[in-house]
N, C-alpha and C positions, 0 to 999 in steps of 0.2 A: 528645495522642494517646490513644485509648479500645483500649488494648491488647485489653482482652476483647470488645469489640465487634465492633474491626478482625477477630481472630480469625474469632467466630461466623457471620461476613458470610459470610470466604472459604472456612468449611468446609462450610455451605450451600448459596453458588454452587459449588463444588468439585463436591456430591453431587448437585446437582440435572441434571450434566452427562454424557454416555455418552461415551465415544470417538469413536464418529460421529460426533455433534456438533461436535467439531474436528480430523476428519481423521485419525483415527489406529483402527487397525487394533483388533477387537472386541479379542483376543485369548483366551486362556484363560478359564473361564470365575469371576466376581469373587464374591468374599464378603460385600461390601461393596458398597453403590451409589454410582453417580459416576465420578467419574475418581479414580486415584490420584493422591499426591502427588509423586510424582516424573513422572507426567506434566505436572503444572501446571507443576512446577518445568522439565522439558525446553521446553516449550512459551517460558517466561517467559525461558530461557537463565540460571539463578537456580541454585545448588547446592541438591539436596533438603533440606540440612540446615537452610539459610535460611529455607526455604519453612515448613519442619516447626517452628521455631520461631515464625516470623510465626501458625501457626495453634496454635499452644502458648501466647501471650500472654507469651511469654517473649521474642521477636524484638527487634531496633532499630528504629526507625523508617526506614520504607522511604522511599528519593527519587523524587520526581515519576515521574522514568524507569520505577523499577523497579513503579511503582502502572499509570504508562500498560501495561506490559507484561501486569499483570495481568489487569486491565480486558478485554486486548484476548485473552490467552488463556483468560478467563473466559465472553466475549463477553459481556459487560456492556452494558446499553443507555446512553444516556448519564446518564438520572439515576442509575443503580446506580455508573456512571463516579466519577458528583460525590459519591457517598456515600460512597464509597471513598476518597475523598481527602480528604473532612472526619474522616472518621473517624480515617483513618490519619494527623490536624494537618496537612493541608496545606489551602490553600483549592481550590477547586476549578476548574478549569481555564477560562479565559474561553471560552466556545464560539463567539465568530466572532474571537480575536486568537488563540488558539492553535494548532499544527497538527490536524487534525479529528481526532476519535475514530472509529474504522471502523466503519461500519453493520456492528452484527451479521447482519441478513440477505445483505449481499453477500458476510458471509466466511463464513456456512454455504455460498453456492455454490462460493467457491474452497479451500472443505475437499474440495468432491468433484469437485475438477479437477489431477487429478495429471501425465496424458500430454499436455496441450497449454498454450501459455505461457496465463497468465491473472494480472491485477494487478490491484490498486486505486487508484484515482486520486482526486486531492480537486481542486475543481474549479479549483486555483490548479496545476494539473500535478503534484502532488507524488505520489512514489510512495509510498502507504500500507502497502499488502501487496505481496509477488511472489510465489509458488510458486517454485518448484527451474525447473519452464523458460523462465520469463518470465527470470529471472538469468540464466540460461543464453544464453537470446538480449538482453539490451540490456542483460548487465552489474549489477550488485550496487551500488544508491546509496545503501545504507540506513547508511551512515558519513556520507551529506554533511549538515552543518547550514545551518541558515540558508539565503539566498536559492537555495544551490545544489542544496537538495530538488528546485527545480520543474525539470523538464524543459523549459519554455517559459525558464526563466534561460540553464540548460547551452546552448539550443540555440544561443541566441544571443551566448553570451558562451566556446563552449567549441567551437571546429570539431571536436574529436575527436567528438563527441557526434553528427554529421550522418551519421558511416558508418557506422550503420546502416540511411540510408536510401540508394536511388540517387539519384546526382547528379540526372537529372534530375525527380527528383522533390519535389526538396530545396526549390525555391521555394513549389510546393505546401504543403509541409507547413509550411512557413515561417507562411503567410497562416494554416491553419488552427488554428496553436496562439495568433497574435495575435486571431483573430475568436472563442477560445474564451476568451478571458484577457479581452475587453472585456466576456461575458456576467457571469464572474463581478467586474470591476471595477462593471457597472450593478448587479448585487447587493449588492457589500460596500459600496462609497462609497469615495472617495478616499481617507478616514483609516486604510483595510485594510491589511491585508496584500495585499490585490489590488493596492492604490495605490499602498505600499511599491515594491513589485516593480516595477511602470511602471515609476514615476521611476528607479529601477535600468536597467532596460532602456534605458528613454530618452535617459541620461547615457551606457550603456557599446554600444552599438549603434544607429547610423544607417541599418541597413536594419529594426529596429523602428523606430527613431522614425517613418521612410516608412509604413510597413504602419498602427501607432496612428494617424498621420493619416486613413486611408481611412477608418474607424470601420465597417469591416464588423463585424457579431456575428451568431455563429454556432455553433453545439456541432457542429463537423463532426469528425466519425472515418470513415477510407473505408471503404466495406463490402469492398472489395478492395486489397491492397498489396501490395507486396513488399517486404522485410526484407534485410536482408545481413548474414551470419555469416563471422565473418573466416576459420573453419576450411570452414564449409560452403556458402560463396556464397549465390546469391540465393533465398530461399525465398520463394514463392507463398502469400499466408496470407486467409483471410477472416477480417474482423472485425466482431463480436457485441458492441454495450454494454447495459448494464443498468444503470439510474439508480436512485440513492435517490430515493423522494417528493418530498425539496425541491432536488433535482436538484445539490445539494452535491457527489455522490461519486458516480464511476462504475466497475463492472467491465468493464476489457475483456476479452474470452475471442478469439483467433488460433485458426482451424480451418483445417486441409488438408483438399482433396477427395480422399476414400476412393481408394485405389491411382494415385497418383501420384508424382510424384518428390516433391513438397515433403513430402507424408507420409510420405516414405521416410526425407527429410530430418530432420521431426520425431525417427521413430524414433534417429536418429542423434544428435540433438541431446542426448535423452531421457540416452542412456549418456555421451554427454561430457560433459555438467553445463558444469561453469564452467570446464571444462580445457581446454587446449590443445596443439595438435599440436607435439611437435618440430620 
């Protein structure tokens, strides 16, 4: 581990970064350029004191996790990723066996999406990023490891995971998370983590193995749907994706139509967070 280099890195990408830049309010005005350190440190969910060591050369070596953390509230590209982790003695993350590192330009957009759900997805369904109302509506996965990241696993291996959709639209969305999961299995090859996953599916659900049979491929997301909130019912939502270049990773962004009930509903969503009603 290159203590003093690991340092130099993080306290350069640190300065090189405003608040905007990830979402967080200008505030007063700095003496200093960059972000502070107990910003990075809230961002990375890290005690300041850690953090303030790690850029003292005096810190312990940080674990895999606690570098993806940085990286990702650094917004690191992925070679800065892989430096960061040679640096800091680790090797650097396999970039098609590990879980993806989040395109820093999709999480500049969901820095500046606060009042409507908005998430990141890697193109094996996994949830990368969420904001506060994406959680809010389908739930907080960011504890599940392994195969049960992907939402195309949960869907079919977990019925609580369906109510969020209407029943009857639950075949629908069925098809379209298997004809999205064949684009990225023709991308990765069987040996993937794309492939992993099939064979998972294929062994723990016989209405995937039906669907993988049809071999439809497709990146379908509907530009219209509706959602279901256990506290607020059926919400009316459009949906917005934005793809990386190599089509790896997508933002979805959910909009309500200006003075409506579902926008009404957003609003309500907005102040109940992840809570729930008596």
């Amino acid at each position: 581990m290159d203590r003093t280099g690991l340092a130099a890195f993080l306290r350069t990408r640190r300065e090189a970064l405003q608040p905007g830049d990830v979402g967080l309010p200008d505030g007063a005005r700095r003496r200093a350029p960059g972000l502070r350190r107990e910003e990075v440190a809230q961002l990375t969910g890290m005690s300041v004191d850690y953090y303030t060591r790690l850029e003292q050369s005096r810190g312990p070596q940080p674990s895999e996790q606690m570098l993806a953390a940085l990286a990702r509230a650094l917004r690191l590209t992925d070679d800065e990723r892989d430096y960061l982790f040679r640096v800091a003695g680790h090797t650097a993350p396999d970039r098609l066996g590990s879980l993806p590192h989040v395109a820093p330009a999709l999480l500049r957009v969901l820095d500046r999406l606060d009042d409507t759900p908005a998430m990141v997805l890697s193109n094996l369904g996994e949830q990368l990023v969420a904001n506060r109302m994406a959680q809010a509506l389908f739930g907080d996965v960011s504890a599940r490891t392994g195969l049960a990241r992907s939402d195309v696993f949960r869907w079919f291996t977990e019925p609580a995971s369906r109510e969020v959709y209407p029943e009857d639209d639950r075949a629908r969305q069925s098809r379209a998370l298997v004809a999205n999961l064949r684009v990225a299995y023709g991308a990765m090859g069987p040996r993937s983590r794309a492939g992993e996953l099939v064979r998972a599916l294929q062994a723990a659900s016989d209405e995937f193995a039906g669907l993988w049979e049809r071999h439809e491929v497709a990146k379908r997301f509907e530009d219209h749907k509706t959602l279901v909130h256990p506290e607020l019912g059926p919400i009316e939502l459009d949906c917005q994706v934005l793809f990386t270049e190599d089509q790896a990773q997508a933002l979805l962004v959910l909009t309500a139509a200006p003075h409506t009930v579902a926008a009404q509903k957003l609003e309500l969503l907005s102040v109940l967070g992840t809570q729930r009603f008596g």
